[in-house]
N, C-alpha and C positions, 0 to 999 in steps of 0.2 A: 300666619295665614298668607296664603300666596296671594298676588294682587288682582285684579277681575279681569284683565288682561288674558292671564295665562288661559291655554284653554284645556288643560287637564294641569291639575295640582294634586298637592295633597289633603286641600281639604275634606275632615270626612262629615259625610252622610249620615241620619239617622232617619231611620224609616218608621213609625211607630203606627199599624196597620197595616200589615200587607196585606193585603185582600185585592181586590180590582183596581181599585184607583193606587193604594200607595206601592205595590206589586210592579204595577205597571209601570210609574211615574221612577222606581226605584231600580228595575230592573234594566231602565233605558238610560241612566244615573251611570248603571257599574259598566252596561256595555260601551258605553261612553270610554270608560276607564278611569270612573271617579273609585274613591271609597267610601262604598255603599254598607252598613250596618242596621240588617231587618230584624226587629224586633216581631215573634209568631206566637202564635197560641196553639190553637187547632192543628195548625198542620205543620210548628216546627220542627217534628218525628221525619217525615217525609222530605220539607224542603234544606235540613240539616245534611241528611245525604244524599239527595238526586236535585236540588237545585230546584230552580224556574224554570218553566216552559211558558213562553210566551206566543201566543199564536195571534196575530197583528194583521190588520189591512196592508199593513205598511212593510210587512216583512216577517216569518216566523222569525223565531231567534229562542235559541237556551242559554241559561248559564249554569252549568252544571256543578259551579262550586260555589257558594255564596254565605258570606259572613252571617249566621243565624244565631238568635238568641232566642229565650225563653224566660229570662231572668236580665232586667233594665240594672240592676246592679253587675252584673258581668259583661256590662255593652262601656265600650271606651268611650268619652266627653267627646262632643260631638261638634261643629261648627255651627253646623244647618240642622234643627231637626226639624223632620217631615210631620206633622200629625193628623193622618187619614184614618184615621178610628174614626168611628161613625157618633154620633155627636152623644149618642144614648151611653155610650160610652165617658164622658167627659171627667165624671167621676174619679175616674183613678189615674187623671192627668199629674194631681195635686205629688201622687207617690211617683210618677212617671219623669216628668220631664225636670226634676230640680236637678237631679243627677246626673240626666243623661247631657244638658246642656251646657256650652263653654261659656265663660262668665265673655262678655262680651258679643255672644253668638246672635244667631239666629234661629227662629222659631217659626215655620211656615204653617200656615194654618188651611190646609187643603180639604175644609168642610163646608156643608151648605147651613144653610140658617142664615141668621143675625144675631149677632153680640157675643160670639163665639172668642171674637179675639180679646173683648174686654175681659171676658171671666178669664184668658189666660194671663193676659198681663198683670192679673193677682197672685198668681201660683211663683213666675220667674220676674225677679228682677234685673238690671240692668242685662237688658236682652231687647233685639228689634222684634217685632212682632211682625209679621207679611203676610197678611190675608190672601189666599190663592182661589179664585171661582174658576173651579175645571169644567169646562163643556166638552165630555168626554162620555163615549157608550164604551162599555167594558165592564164585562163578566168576571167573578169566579167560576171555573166549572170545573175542577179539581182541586184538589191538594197541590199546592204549587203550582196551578195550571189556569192562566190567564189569558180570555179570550177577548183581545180588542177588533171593536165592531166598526167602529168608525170616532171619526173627530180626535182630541188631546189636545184640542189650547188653553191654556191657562190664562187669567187675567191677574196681576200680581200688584198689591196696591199698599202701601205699609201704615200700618195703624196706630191712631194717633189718640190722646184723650180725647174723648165727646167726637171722633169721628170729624176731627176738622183736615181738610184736605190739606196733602203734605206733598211738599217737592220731593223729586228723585233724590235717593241717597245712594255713598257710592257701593252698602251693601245691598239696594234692591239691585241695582246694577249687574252684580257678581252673580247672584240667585240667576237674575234673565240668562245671563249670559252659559252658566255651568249646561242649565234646560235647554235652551239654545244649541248648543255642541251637542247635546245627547239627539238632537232632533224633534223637541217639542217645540212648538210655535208660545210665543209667548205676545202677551201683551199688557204695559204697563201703565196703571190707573195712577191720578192725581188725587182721586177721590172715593177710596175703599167704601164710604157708604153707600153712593153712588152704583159701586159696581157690586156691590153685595143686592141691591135692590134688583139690579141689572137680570141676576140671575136669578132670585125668585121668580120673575115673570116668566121663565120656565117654569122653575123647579114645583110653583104652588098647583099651578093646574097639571101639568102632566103625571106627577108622583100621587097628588093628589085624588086624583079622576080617576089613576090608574089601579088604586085598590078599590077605591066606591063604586068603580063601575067592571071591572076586572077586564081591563081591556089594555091593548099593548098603544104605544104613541101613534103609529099605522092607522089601529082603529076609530084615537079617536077624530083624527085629522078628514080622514073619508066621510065621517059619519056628518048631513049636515047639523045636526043638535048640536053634537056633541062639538064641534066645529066652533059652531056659535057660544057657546060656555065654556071653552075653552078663552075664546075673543073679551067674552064678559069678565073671567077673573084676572086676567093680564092686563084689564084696563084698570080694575079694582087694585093690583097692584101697585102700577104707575099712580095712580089717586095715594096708597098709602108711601111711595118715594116723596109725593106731594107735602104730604104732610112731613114730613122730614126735612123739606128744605132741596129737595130732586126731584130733578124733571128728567123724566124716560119721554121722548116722544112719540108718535106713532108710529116714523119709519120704524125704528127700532123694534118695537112693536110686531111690523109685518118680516123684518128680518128675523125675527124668531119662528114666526109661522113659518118660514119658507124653508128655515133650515128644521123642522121641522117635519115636513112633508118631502124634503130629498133625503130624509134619513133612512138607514136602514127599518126596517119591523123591530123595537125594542121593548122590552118588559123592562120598568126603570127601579131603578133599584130598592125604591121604596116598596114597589109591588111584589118582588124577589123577595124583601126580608117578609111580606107581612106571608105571602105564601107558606114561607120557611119557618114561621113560627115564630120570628127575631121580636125585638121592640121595635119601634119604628121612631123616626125623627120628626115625630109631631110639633114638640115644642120649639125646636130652633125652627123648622122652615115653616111653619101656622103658627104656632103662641106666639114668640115674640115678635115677628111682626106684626101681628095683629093687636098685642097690648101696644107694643111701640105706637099705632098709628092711632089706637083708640086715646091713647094718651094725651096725644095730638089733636084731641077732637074730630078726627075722619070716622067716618061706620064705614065698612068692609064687609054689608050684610054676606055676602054669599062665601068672603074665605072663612067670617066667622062657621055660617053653616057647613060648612067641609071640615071645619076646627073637630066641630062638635060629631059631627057623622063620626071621622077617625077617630077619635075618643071612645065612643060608644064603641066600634069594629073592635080597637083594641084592644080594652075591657072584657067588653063578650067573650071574646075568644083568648084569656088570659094572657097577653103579651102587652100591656102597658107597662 
């Protein structure tokens, strides 16, 4: 493996989701001039022969020939793999990534929830595990065809048993630095639980609100209710970081709101799949923090009742 210095090598890429986020994060990877390795389902027919089309704030750009699979056993051992499957997915990690990863490698964990990275560090051993919190707007809207809306930073923090904070090592280092050269902003946590909480306080209310009330982030930011309950679960969050041992404070707090309200009009991706018929990622971003924090002796009446509304939604309309 080349050393974190270099700023294009040979180490390769494993993309395991391409869809919006690992699409995007993957295709900005190879433009770079790493070697990128997508693993597709749906649309590996298409992007097998005509590549990515990535259409960007920041710049279109294609690649119109790119390393595609359809089969994890015909993908070459990997340095770094990516895993941006959606959590509902996690399932078929276990057949997924034993193979595709290098005995010593890395494993990036570019999903929302909590405790995501523990269940993977049961699957690989001797492997770093890097939890990634993307705060990133970004569509699928074709077959191969990737529309970013706005933002792409990453927060990159490497996970530890029981979630005890852990100094820079020199492979988080190399990870920043490859995303880094491709053009994503990065930034690097001490404290993976910490910033895993960090991002709920988004991701509970707006993904949330945003199928119970069928409204884009726009809406509910304008609207003053919805404004205010919006206010109400992000503090109910910071209470279950509380309980965990993290303190979110309020600026942080208002700095969500704010990026928030200069964002683009967004449908968030939870409101997308539940639209589309998809499952939804109820359990990692609502159950377990919520048992986490009930665990803890905190009540979270109001994420509990959003737990519970999306369960019911889900069910009704068969996609649990």
């Amino acid at each position: 493996m080349c050393d974190s210095l270099t700023p294009v090598c040979d180490r390769k890429y494993a993309i395991l989701g391409t869809g919006a986020l690992g699409g995007f994060y993957g295709a900005k990877l190879q433009q770079a001039g790493y070697d990128v390795h997508f693993l597709l389902k749906s649309d590996y027919e298409h992007v097998s022969k005509s590549g990515l089309l990535i259409e960007s704030k920041d710049g279109d750009f294609t690649l119109p020939q790119v390393k595609a699979y359809n089969d994890v056993e015909q993908m070459p051992q990997c340095d770094v793999v990516i895993v941006a499957l959606k959590t509902t997915q996690n399932h078929l990690l276990p057949k997924l990534l034993p193979p595709l990863v290098k005995d010593g490698g890395v494993v990036l964990v570019l999903q929302n929830g909590l405790g995501v990275e523990e269940d993977i560090s049961q699957i690989v051993k001797n492997v770093q595990v890097i939890g990634g919190l993307c705060f990133l707007c970004s569509n699928k809207v074709g077959a191969g065809h990737i529309r970013h809306l706005d933002y792409g930073k990453i927060t990159l923090g490497e996970y530890t048993p029981k979630y005890d904070p852990a100094p820079l090592t020199e492979r988080i280092q190399y990870v920043a630095n490859d995303f880094e050269t491709a053009g994503i902003t990065i930034e690097l946590a001490t404290d993976l639980l910490l910033a895993r909480w960090q991002k709920l306080l988004w991701n509970i209310p707006y993904n949330g609100l945003s199928v119970i009330l069928n409204a884009r982030t726009d809406e509910l930011m304008t609207d003053a209710h919805t404004r205010i309950l919006v206010e109400q679960l992000m503090n109910e969050v910071a209470a279950g970081a509380k309980s965990s041992g993290r303190v979110i404070p309020d600026s942080f707090i208002q700095t969500m709101l704010n990026y928030t309200v200069k964002m683009k009009p967004y449908r968030t991706s939870m409101k997308i799949d539940y639209d589309e018929g998809r499952p939804l990622e109820v359990e990692a971003i609502f159950g377990n923090p919520l048992r986490k924090a009930q665990a803890a002796g905190a009540n979270l009446p109001q994420i509990s009742c959003m737990y519970h509304q999306l369960k019911f939604l889900t069910q009704r309309n068969g996609i649990a």
